[in-house]
Each structure stands twice: as C-alpha cells, then as structure tokens.
C-alpha positions as CSV (number, residue, x, y, z in Angstrom):
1,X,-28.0,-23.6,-52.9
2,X,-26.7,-20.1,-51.6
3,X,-29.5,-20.0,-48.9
4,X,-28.6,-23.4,-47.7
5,X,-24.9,-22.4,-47.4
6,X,-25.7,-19.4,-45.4
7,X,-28.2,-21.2,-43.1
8,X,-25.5,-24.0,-42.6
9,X,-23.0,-21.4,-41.5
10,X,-25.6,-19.8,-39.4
11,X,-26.2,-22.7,-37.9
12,X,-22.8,-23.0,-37.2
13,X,-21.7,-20.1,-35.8
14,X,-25.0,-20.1,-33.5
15,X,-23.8,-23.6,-31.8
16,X,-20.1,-22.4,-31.9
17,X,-21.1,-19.3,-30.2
18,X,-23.6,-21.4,-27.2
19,X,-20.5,-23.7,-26.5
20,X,-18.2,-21.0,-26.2
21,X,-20.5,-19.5,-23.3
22,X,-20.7,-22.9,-21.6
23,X,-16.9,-23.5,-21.8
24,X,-15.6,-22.3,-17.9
25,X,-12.3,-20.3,-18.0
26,X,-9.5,-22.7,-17.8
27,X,-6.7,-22.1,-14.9
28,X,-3.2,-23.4,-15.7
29,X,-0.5,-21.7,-13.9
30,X,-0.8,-21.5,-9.6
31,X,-1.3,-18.0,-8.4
32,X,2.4,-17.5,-7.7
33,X,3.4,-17.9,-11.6
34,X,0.9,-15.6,-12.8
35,X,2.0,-12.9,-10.0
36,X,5.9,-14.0,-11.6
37,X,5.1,-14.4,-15.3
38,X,2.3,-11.6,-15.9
39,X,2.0,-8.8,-13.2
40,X,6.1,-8.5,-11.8
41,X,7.6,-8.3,-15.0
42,X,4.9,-5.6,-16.5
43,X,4.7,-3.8,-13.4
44,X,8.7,-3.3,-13.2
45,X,7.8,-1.7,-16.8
46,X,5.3,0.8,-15.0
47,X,8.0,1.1,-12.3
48,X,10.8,2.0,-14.7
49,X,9.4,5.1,-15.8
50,X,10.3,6.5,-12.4
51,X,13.9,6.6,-13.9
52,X,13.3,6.5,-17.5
53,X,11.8,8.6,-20.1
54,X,9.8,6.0,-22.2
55,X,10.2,9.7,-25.0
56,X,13.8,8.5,-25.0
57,X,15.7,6.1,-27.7
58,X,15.7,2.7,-26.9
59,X,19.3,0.9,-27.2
60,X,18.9,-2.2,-29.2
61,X,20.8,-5.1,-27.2
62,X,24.0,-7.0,-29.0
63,X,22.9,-10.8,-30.0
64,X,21.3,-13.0,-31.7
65,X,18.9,-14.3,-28.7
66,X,15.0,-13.7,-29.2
67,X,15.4,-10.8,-26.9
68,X,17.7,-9.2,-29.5
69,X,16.1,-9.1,-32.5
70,X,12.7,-8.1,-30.7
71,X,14.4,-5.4,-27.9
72,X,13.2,-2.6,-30.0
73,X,9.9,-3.8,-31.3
74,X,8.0,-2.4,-28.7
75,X,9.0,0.3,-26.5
76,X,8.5,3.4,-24.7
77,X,4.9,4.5,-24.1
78,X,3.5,1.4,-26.2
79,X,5.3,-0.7,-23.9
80,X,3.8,1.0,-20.7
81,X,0.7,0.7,-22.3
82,X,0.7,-2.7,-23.2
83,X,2.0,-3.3,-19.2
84,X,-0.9,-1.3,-18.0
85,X,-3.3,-3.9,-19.7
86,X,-1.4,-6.9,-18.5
87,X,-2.3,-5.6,-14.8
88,X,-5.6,-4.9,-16.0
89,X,-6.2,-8.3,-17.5
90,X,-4.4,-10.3,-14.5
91,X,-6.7,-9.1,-12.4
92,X,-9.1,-11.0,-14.3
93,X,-7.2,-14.0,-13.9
94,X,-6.5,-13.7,-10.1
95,X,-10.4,-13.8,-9.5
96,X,-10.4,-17.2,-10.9
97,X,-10.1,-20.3,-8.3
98,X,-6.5,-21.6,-8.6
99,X,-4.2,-22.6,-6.1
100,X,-1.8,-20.6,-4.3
101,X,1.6,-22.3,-5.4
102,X,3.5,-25.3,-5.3
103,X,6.3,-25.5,-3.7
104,X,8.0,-29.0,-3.8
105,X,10.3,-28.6,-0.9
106,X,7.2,-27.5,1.4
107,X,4.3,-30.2,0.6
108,X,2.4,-28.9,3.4
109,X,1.6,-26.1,1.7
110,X,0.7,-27.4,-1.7
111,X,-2.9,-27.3,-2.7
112,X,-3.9,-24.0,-1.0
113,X,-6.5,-22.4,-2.4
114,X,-6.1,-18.8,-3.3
115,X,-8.6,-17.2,-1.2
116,X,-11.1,-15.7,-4.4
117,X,-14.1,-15.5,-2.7
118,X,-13.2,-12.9,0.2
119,X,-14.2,-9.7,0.3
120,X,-10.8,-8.4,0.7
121,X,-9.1,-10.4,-1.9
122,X,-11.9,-8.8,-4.0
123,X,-11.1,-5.5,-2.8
124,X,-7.3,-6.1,-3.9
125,X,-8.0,-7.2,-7.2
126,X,-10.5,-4.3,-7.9
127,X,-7.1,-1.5,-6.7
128,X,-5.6,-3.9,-9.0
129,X,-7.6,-3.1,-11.7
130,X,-8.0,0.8,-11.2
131,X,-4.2,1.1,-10.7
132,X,-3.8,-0.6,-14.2
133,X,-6.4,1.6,-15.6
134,X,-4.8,4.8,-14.3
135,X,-1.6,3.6,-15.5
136,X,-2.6,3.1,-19.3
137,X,-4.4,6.6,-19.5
138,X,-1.4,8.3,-18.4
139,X,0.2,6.3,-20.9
140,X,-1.7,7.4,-23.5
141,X,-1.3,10.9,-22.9
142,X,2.6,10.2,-23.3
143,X,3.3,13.0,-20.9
144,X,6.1,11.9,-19.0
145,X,6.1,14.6,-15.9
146,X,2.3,13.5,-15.9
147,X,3.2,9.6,-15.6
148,X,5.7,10.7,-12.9
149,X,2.3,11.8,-10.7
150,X,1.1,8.0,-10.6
151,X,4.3,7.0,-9.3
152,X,4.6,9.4,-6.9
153,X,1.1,8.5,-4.9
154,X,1.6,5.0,-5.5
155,X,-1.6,3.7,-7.0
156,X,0.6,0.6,-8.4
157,X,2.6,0.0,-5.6
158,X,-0.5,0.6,-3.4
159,X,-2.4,-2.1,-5.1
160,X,0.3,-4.7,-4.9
161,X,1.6,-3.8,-1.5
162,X,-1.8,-3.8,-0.2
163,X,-2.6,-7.5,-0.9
164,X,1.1,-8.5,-0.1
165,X,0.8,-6.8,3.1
166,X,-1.8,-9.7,3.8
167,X,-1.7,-12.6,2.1
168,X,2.4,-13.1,0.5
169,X,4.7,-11.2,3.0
170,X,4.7,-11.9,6.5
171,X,7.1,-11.0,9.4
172,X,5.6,-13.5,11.9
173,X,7.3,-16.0,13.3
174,X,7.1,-18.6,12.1
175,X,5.8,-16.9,9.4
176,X,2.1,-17.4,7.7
177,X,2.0,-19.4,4.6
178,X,0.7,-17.6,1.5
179,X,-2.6,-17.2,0.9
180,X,-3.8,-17.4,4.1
181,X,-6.3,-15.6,5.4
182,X,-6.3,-13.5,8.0
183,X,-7.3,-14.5,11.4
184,X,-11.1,-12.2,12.1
C-alpha cells in the first residue's frame, strides 16, 4: 500500500511539475504601474541612503494604520536589500509583453505595446538588472561610506535615466507618447 502511495504522489508531482512549465507568465498591471508600484518606491529606498544611514535607529511612526504597526519591521540594510531585489526582479517583469499604460483621458494612446523585443529596451533592462545587483552586494556589506560609492557614479540612476531618456520623458513638442520607439 505504501509503494502505491508513493507512486501516486510521484505521479503527482511529475504532472504538477510539466503543467507548471507549460503555464506562460501572467501580465496584470500595464508597464506604468509596475514602474509606480515596484521599481519607484524601492528605488527611492536605494536613493535614501544618500541622506540616511540605514546603521541608524529607525523612528517608529504614531498610529494605528498598517504603516504603523509594520514601520519598524523591516529597516535599514534589510530594507535596501530587499529594494535591491525588487529592481532585480522587475526587470524580469519588464521583459514580459505588456502594454505601456492606460490613460483614460488619452485613448489614443491606450494599447501601446511596451517595446520588449528591441535591442535597446533589452539593453535597459539588463543596466537594470546590474544596477540592482550592485546595489544588494553593497547592501550586504552594510558599509555605509561603501554604499555611498554606488550613488555617487550613478549605476541606479543610470539605469533608470537611461531608458527614460528614451522611451518616458520627452521635451519634444508635441511631445512623444511613451513607449515609443525611437525614430532609426
């Protein structure tokens, strides 16, 4: 009866484990909530250690909102950590077809693709990447004058700025819409 159990579960896990692979990753949010849920928020963490010491104290905040009771869960060099691998991990989801945004008071502009399959998105997503990784091992060595260095070149500013520069801010007039590629 054992042996059966066993070989049932094998069996189990080994079709559990074939449709996982055949599953495709899943897109919900449009490339603009991703870029304003995920990557701003954790790399204004990164960007905060410019001014503070993620050694020092962390004030708890007054309340009794969600953001009170958990202000001091995780903080200082765990939570520049745990920011490095959200960039890390976005970049992942930014290589994944999704659209651009939504905007509901500009329709013409709804339903454009982000643009995945260039080279130079590609690029931008790999300094992405590196910037995150850089970030997390000078987190880990929790040396603060050390974590200073990243900020001064820029590798996380460089990596955002450098896709921004081409495909979110534009000075034009009129002005390009996101996502847009530029003109060879």
């Amino acid at each position: 009866m054992r042996r059966l159990s066993v070989f049932f579960m094998a069996v189990l896990l080994v079709a559990g484990t074939a449709r996982a692979q055949e599953a495709e990753p899943q897109v919900f949010g449009d490339l603009a909530e991703v870029m304003r849920g995920i990557l701003f928020p954790n790399s204004n963490i990164i960007f905060d250690v410019q001014t503070i010491n993620p050694d020092d104290p962390v004030e708890a905040v007054e309340g009794d909102s969600t953001t009170a009771r958990f202000s001091t869960m995780y903080t200082g060099w765990e939570a520049v950590e745990n920011a490095a691998v959200a960039l890390i991990e976005s970049a992942n989801l930014i290589e994944l077809p999704r659209l651009c945004e939504n905007l509901e008071d500009d329709p013409a502009r709804n339903g454009l693709p982000a643009p995945v399959e260039r080279d130079d998105w590609k690029q931008y997503v790999a300094g992405l990447r590196a910037a995150g990784q850089t970030a997390y091992e000078w987190a880990q060595a929790r040396e603060y004058d050390d974590f200073d260095a990243i900020l001064m070149t820029g590798e996380v500013a460089e990596a955002c700025s450098a896709c921004h520069g081409v495909y979110r801010d534009t000075y034009n007039e009129p002005p390009t819409p996101r996502c847009t590629p530029p003109t060879e």
